[in-house]
C-alpha positions in Angstrom: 1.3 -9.9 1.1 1.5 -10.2 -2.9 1.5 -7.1 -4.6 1.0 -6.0 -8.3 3.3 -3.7 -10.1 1.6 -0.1 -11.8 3.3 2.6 -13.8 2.8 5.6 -11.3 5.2 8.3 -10.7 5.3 7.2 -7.3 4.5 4.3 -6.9 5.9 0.9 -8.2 3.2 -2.0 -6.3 0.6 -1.9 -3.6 -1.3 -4.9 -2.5 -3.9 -5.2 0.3 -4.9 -8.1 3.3 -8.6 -8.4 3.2 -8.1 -9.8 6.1 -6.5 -7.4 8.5 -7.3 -4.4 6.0 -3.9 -3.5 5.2 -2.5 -2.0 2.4 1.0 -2.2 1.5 2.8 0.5 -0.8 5.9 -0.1 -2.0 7.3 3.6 -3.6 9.6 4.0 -6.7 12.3 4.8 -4.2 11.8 1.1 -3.0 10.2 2.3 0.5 7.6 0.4 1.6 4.9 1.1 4.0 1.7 -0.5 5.4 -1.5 1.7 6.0 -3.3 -0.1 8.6 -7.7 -0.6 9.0 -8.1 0.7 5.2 -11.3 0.1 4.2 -12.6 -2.6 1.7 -14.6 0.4 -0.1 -11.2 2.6 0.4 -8.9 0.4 -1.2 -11.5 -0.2 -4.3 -11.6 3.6 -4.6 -7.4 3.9 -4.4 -7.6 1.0 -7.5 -10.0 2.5 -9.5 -8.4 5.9 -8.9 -6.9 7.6 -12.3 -4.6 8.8 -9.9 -2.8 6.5 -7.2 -0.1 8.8 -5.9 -2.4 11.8 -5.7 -5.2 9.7 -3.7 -2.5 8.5 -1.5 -1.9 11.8 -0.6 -5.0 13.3 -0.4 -7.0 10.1 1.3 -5.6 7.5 2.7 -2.2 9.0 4.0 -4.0 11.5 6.1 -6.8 9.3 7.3 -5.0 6.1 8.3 -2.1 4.8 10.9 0.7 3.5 9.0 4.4 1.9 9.2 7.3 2.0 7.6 8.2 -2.1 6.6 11.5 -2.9 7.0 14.0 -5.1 4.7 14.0 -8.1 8.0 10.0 -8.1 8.2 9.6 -8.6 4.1 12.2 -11.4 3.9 10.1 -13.4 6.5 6.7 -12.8 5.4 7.9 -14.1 2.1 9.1 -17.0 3.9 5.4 -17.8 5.6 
């Protein structure tokens, strides 16, 4: 999954599967984790958010199943 860089406090990229609905935060820390079933109209509200860490937070971490993405699992969806 590609994602593009922000400036956030948090939060260094996110990008999202339209597919399966996923979004995919990777965290200043370098943490990544994958919210799954977020929807379309969710994800365009967490872009257009003024802030991304705090919508995280309020909406989407609260609301939605997620995963923490491991260092094995990102070197072979790059590979795909």
């Amino acid at each position: 999954m590609e994602r593009q860089t922000i400036t956030s406090g948090q939060i260094k990229s996110f990008g999202y599967d339209y597919e399966t609905e996923d979004l995919e935060i990777e965290f200043i820390s370098g943490l990544i984790y994958r919210y799954l079933k977020v929807p379309l109209n969710t994800y365009e509200a967490f872009v257009e958010a003024e802030s991304k860490g705090k919508f995280l937070n309020t909406i989407i971490k609260p609301s939605y199943q997620f995963y923490k993405v491991d260092e094995e699992k990102k070197e072979e969806e790059k590979n795909e």
